[in-house]
C-alpha positions, 0 to 999 in steps of 0.5 A: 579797535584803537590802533594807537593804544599803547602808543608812547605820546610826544609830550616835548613838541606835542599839543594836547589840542593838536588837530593832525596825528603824526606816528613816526616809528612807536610814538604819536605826535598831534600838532596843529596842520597848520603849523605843520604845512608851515614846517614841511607842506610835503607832510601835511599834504599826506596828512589831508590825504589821509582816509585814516582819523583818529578822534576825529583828527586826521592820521599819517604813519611814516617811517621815519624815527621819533628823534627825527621828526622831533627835530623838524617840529622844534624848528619854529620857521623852517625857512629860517633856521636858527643861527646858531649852531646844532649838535650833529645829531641834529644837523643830520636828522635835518638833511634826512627829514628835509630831504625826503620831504622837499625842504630845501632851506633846512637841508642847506642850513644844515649842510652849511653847517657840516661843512665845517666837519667834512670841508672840501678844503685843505685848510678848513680841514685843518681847522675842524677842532672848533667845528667838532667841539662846538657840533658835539661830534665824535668820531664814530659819527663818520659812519652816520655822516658817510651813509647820509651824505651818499644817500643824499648825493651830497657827495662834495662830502663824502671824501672828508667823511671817508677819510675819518672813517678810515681813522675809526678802530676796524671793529667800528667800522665792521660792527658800525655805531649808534645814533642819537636816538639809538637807531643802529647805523651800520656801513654797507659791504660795499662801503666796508670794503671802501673804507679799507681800501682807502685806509691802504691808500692813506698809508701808502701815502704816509709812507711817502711822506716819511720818505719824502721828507727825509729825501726832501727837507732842506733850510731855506736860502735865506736862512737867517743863521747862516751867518751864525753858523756854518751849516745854518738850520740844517741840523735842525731841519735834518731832525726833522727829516729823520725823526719817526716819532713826534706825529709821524706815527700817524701818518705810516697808521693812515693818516697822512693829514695828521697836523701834529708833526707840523705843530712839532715843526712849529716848536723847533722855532728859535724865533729869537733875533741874534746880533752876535755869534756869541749869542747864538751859543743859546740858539735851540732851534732854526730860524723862522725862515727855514721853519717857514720852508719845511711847511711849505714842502710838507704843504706840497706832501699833504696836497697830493693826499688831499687831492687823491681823496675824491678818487679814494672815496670813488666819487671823483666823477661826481664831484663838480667843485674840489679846492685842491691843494698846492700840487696839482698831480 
């Protein structure tokens, strides 16, 4: 009886003459052994183990998904991965595979890659937009990239990718996503009820920023308006102490790292240099001095919360490298 009767056949990274049969969830793949122990010797050793042929070629059945073992074999030199950059899916599909089949070089090349998603540095954090634009990455995706990184012990990772679970909608969290290739990809109990946790913990923190920086928020000394009027930059910094709105919103629904009140920051800036107090009748906003010092104290805030991110995700004894912020606490 031909047990790959009815088997979908692999037509993308498949070889008519292929002399080695893989069969990974419903679909058959025939390469060349050659070429396979070149991409991951691990699989081809259990492909010459195999006492199961079919046509004459040797055949191993593993469980690992079709989309999985298809991005390995497009891979011309796994110790020398393309430079460029991968969508998530495949990036993922990557570490899965190369992890369980001890290849090394590719799971750091892709790791290299996701750090830019799930950084363990503030300032990288803050400049993700790029990274997820150019990785094709959406929010649900988290889910993945959580399950990944705790399963490969990559846990310099799992803050960040906590994090933006925190920020999904309950019911993603509860119910989980799908993968690229339409495998369901569900977080556990225990990583649900982490999740929410944490999620409690982000708005604590927002809480006191708001509060923070209304009791905090001051004009720098060396405000440069002084000079132009009585009270400086203070009104404008006042506002910004009390407002609840422009980005602040965020921070009091779990997500304190929220820059978007500090892009509002960024535009009460007058920027303009006055030489006269009759010029500055058209002075809209504060001094650059002063703009300059609120984001130094909303630096401090943020630090606290990235710095509590590692006990957040429970992994703050795993973690042998975390690139704290400005306050140490």
């Amino acid at each position: 009886m031909n047990r790959t009767a009815g088997l979908p056949r692999d037509t993308e990274v498949s070889f008519p003459d292929g002399n080695a049969i893989i069969i990974a969830g419903n679909t058959l793949f025939r390469v060349y052994n050659g070429m396979l122990a070149r991409h991951c010797p691990a699989l081809a050793a259990q492909v010459n183990a195999s006492a199961e042929f079919i046509s004459g070629c040797p055949v191993v059945r593993i469980t690992d998904t079709p989309h999985d073992i298809k991005q390995i074999l497009r891979v011309d030199n796994p110790t020398r991965p393309p430079a460029d950059s991968q969508p998530f899916s495949v990036l993922a599909a990557w570490v899965r595979i190369g992890t369980k089949y001890d290849m090394g070089k590719l799971v750091d090349h892709a790791i290299g890659q996701l750090q830019s998603l799930f950084p363990a540095c503030l300032p990288e954090w803050d400049d993700r937009g790029n990274p997820e634009s150019r990785h094709g990455f959406a929010g649900a995706n988290a889910i993945e990239a959580l399950n990944l990184f705790q399963a490969t012990k990559r846990f310099e990772m799992v803050p960040a990718a906590v994090y933006r679970c925190c920020q999904l909608a309950p019911a993603v969290v509860r119910n989980g996503t799908t993968r690229a290739d339409g495998t369901r990809e569900r977080l556990s109990r225990k990583n649900i009820d982490l999740v929410a946790r944490a999620k409690e913990r982000s708005k604590e923190h927002g809480a006191r920023m708001i509060e923070e920086c209304e009791e905090q928020l001051e004009q720098a000394e060396s405000c440069s308006y002084s000079w132009g009027f009585p009270d400086g930059c203070a009104e404008v910094i006042s506002h910004l102490g009390y407002t609840e709105e422009n980005g602040k919103e965020a921070w009091r629904d779990g997500d304190p790292l929220n820059s978007r009140f500090l892009h509002y920051v960024d535009e009460q800036e007058d920027g303009k240099d006055y030489q006269s107090r009759d010029d500055f009748a058209n002075c809209m906003g504060a001094c650059s001095n002063c703009i300059e010092e609120v984001h130094e104290q909303l630096g401090v805030m943020r630090a606290v919360v990235w710095n509590d991110l590692p006990a957040m995700a429970g992994v703050d004894q795993e973690i042998g490298y975390w690139c704290r912020g400005v306050c140490d606490d």
